[in-house]
C-alpha positions in Angstrom: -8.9 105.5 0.4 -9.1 108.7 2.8 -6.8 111.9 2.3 -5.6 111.7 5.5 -3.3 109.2 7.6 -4.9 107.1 10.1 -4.8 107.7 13.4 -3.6 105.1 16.4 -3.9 105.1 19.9 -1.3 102.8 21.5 -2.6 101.2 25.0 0.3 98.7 26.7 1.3 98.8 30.0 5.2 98.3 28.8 7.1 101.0 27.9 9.2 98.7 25.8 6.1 97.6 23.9 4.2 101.2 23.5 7.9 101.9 21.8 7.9 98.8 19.5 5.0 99.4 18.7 4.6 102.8 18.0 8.1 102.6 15.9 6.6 99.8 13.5 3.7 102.0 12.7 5.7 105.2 12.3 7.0 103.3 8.9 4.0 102.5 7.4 3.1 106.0 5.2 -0.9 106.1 6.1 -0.6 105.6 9.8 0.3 107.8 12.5 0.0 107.1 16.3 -1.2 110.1 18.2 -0.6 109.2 21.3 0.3 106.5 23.9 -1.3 105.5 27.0 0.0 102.9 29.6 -3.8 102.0 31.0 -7.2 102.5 30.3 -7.7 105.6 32.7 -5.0 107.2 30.7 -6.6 106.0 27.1 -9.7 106.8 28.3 -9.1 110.8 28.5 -6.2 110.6 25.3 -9.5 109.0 23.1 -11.6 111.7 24.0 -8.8 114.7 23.7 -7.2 113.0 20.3 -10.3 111.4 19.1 -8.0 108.2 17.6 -9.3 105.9 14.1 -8.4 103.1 15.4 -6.8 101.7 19.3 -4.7 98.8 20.3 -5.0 97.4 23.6 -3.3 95.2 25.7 -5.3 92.9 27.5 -3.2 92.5 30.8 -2.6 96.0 32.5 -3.1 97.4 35.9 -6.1 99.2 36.9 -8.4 98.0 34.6 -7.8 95.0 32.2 -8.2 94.8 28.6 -11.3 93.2 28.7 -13.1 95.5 30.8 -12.1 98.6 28.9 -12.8 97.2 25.5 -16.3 96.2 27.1 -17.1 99.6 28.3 -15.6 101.5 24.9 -17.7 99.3 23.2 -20.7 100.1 24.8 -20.5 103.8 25.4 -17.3 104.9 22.7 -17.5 101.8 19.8 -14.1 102.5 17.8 -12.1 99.6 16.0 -10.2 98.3 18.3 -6.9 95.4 17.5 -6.3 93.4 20.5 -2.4 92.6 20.6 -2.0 90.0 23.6 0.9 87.2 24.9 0.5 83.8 23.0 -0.2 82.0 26.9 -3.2 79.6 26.4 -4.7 81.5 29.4 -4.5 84.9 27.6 -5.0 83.4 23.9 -8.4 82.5 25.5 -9.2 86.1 26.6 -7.9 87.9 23.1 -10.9 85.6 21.2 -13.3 86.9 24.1 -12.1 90.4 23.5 -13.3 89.5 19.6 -16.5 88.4 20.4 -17.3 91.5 22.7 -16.2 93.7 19.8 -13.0 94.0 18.7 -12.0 93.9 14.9 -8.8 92.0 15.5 -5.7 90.0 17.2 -2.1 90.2 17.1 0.6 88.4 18.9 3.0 90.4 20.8 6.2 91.4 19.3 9.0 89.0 20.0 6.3 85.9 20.2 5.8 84.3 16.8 6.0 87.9 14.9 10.0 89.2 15.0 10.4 92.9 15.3 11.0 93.4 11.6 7.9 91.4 10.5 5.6 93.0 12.6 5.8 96.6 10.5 3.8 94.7 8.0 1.8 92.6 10.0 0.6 95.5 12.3 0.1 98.0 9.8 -2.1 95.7 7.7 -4.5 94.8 11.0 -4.8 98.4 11.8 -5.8 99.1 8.1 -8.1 95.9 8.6 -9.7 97.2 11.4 -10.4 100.7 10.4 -11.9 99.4 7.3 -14.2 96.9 9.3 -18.1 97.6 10.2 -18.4 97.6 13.8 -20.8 95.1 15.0 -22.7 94.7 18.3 -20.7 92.6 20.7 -21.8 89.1 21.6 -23.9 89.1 24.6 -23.0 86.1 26.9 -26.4 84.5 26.9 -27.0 84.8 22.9 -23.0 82.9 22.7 -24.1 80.4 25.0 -27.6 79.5 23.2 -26.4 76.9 20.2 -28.9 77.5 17.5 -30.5 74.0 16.0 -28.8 71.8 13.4 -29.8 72.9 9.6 -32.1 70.1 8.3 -30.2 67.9 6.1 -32.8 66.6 2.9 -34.4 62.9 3.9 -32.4 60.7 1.6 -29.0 62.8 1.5 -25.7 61.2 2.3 -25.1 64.2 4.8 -21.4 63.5 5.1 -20.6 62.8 1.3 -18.6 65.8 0.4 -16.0 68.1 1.8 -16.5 72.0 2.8 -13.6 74.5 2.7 -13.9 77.4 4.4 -12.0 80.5 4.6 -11.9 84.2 6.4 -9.6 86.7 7.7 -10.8 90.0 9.7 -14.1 89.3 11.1 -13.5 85.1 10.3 -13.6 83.7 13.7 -17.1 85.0 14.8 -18.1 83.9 11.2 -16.7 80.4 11.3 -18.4 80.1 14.8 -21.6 81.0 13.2 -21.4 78.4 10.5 -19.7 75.2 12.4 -21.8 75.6 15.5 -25.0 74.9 12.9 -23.4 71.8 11.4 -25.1 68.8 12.4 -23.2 66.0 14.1 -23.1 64.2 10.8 -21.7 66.9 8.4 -19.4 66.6 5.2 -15.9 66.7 6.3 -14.7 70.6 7.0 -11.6 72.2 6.3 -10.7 76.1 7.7 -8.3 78.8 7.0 -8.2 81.7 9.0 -5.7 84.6 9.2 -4.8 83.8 12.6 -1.5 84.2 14.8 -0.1 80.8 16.3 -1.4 79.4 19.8 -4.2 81.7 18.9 -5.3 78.8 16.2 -5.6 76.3 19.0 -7.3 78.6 21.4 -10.2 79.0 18.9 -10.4 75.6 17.3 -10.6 74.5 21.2 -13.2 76.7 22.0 -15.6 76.0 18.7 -15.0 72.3 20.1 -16.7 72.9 23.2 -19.7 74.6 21.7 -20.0 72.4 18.4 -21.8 69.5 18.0 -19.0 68.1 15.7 -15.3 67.7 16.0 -13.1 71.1 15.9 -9.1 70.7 16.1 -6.4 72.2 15.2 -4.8 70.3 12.1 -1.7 68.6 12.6 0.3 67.2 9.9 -1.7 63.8 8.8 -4.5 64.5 10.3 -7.5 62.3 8.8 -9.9 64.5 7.2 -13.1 62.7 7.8 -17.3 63.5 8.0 -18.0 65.0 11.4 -15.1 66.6 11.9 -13.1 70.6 11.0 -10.0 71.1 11.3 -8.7 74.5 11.2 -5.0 75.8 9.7 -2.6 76.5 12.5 -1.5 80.2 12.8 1.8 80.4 11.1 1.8 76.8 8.6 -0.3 76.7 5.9 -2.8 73.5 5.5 -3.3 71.6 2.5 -4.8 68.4 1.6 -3.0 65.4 0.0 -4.8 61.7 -0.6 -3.0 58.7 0.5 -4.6 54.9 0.0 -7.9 56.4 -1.0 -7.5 58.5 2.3 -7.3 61.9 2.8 -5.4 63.7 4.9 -4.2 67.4 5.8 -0.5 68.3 5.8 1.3 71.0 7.5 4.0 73.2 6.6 5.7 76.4 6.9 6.7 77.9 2.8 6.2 80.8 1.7 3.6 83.6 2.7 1.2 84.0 0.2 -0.8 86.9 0.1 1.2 88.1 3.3 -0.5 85.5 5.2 0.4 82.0 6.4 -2.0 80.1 6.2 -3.3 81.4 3.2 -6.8 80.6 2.1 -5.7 80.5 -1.4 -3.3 77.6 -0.7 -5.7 75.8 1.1 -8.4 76.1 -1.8 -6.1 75.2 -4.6 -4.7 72.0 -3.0 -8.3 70.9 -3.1 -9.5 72.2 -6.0 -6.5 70.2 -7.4 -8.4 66.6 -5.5 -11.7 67.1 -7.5 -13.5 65.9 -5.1 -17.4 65.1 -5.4 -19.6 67.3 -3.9 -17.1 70.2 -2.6 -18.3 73.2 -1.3 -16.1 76.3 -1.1 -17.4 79.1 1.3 -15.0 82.6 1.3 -15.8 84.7 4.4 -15.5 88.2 5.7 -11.6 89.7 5.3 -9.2 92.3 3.9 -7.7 91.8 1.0 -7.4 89.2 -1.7 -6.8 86.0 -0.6 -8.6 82.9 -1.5 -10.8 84.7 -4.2 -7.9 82.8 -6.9 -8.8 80.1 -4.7 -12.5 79.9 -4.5 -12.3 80.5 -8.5 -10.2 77.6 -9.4 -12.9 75.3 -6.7 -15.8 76.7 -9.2 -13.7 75.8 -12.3 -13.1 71.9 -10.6 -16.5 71.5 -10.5 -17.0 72.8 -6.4 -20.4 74.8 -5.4 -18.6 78.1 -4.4 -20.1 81.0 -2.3 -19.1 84.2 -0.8 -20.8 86.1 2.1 -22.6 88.8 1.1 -21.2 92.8 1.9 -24.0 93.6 4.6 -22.7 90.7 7.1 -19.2 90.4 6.3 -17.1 92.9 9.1 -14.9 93.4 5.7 -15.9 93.1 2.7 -12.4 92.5 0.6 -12.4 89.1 0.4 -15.3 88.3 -0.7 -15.7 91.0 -3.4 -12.3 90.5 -4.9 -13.5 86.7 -5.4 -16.8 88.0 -7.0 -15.4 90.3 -9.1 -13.6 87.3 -10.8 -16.7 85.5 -11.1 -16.0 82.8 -8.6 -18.7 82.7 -6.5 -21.8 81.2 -7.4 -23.7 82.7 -4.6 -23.3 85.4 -2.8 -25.2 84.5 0.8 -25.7 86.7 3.8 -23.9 84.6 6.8 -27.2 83.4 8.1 -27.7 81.8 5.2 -24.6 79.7 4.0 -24.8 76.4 6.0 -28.5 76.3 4.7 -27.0 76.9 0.8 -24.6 74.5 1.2 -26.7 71.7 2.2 -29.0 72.7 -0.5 -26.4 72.6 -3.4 -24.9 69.2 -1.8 -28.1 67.5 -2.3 -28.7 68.5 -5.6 -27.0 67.2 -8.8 -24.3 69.4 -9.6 -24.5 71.6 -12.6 -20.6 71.1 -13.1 -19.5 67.3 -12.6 -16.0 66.6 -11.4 -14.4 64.1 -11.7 -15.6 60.6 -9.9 -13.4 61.1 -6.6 -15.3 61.0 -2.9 -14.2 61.2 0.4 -14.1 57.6 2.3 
């Protein structure tokens, strides 16, 4: 906690959105905006005058474009930056570029898939997110276009016996990118949830499917969980796993938030916890807050081989500590690491059996 309020810079190029914006954050009690800009000239001389905590930014604005500014702050000003962008496919695609060349977060605009009283708390909570985040350097393009080699599965392994469950919030999409595009084409079946907006879901499934050797999608409802393949929640629904005819399958659906959050990483990890299935592997990633450390406790208590990402690579560190804290984690890797200590743990013979249940 700091003794102060934290301080926003709004940049939108719509008056009616620096408004919205600026009146859903004027009701949370620790933020304050300072200021409002309608470009990135005007930013630009507001960041150095009002010396903000944390900017959002609009990706689409005259004179310069989102992109561009957040690539130059990054490079010569680094502050925590939330991208807040339209849900077209076209600018979805852009707002997960915008994370990989540094910002902490995204947010759909208001009156897309947030209504204008939701997005007080949705807002506030990635602006608290991103000012507690550890800036890291921005993706270069040729380091995101090199795919690093497959992790060496043990000689004699079943490499797809299993199932992996995966889940992140602030910071999770360049994580999860990290770990899937190491799988090898013959992997355990994977299942994601990410704090994610919707659209945004299938932008980034979409684009870890084009840099992956295996399968990414987005899950629909029914979807065959199967070795080779991740599926990832869509934004908005949570994703759980149900097992029909000896076959499992993901289902989709709206409920409750949990955690504020939909999907919720606890709801994925408990609906397979609940399956017992052998060999499971639960992996909680970088991310405010406390989801999925109930989760990732209940997977250790079924029997699963459960880590959690280490503090020095994770962009927050909530998530992950709140799961070890309740002794859920029986690792605690650094991100370069966890593909490696899953294989590991899969080939070994595990220390706590569950019951005789495997993926087919």
């Amino acid at each position: 906690m700091i003794g102060r309020k934290i301080k926003v810079l709004v940049v939108d190029d719509s008056a009616v959105v620096r408004r919205l914006l600026t009146d859903a954050i004027a009701k949370e009690r620790d933020l304050e905006v300072i200021g409002a800009a309608p470009d990135p000239f005007v930013a630009r001389d507001k960041i150095l005058a009002l010396k903000p905590d944390v900017l959002t930014l609009d990706i689409e604005m005259p004179r310069m474009d989102g992109l561009t500014f957040l690539t130059k702050l990054m490079q010569f000003h680094p502050l925590p930056v939330v991208v807040i962008s339209s849900v077209g496919q076209a600018t979805c695609d852009v707002a997960l570029e915008a994370v990989r060349r540094g910002a902490v977060e995204v947010l759909a605009k208001p009156s897309g898939p947030y209504s204008v009283g939701e997005l007080g708390q949705v807002l506030g909570d990635k602006i608290r997110a991103a000012f507690a985040a550890r800036l890291r350097k921005p993706s270069s393009g040729a380091a995101a276009a090199a795919v690093p080699a497959a992790v060496p599965v043990t000689v004699g392994a079943s490499p797809t016996a299993g199932l992996i469950a995966i889940g992140a919030s602030t910071g999770g999409t360049q994580a999860i990118e990290e770990l899937l595009v190491q799988m090898p084409e013959q992997c355990p079946p994977i299942v994601i949830a990410q704090h994610i907006p919707p659209v945004f879901s299938a932008a980034f499934a979409n684009r870890l499917n084009s840099i992956c050797r295996i399968e990414v999608k987005e899950g629909k409802d029914g979807d065959l969980v199967s070795p080779g393949r991740a599926l990832v929640a869509p934004g908005n629904f949570h994703m759980t796993l149900r097992r029909t005819d000896g076959v499992l399958r993901v289902a989709v659906a709206d409920g409750p938030r949990v955690h504020y959050q939909r999907p919720a990483v606890d709801v994925l990890f408990q609906s397979v916890a609940s399956l017992r299935i052998r060999k499971t592997a639960g992996v909680l990633l970088t991310g405010m807050g406390c989801d999925g450390a109930q989760g990732l406790l209940e997977l250790r208590r079924a029997g699963a081989f459960t880590i959690a990402q280490d503090e020095a690579s994770c962009v927050v560190f909530g998530m992950p500590k709140a799961a070890i804290e309740l002794g859920a984690a029986q690792k605690v890797l650094p991100l370069s690491k966890i593909v490696g200590g899953i294989f590991a743990a899969m080939t070994e013979k595990p220390a706590e059996a569950p019951a005789p249940v495997s993926v087919r």
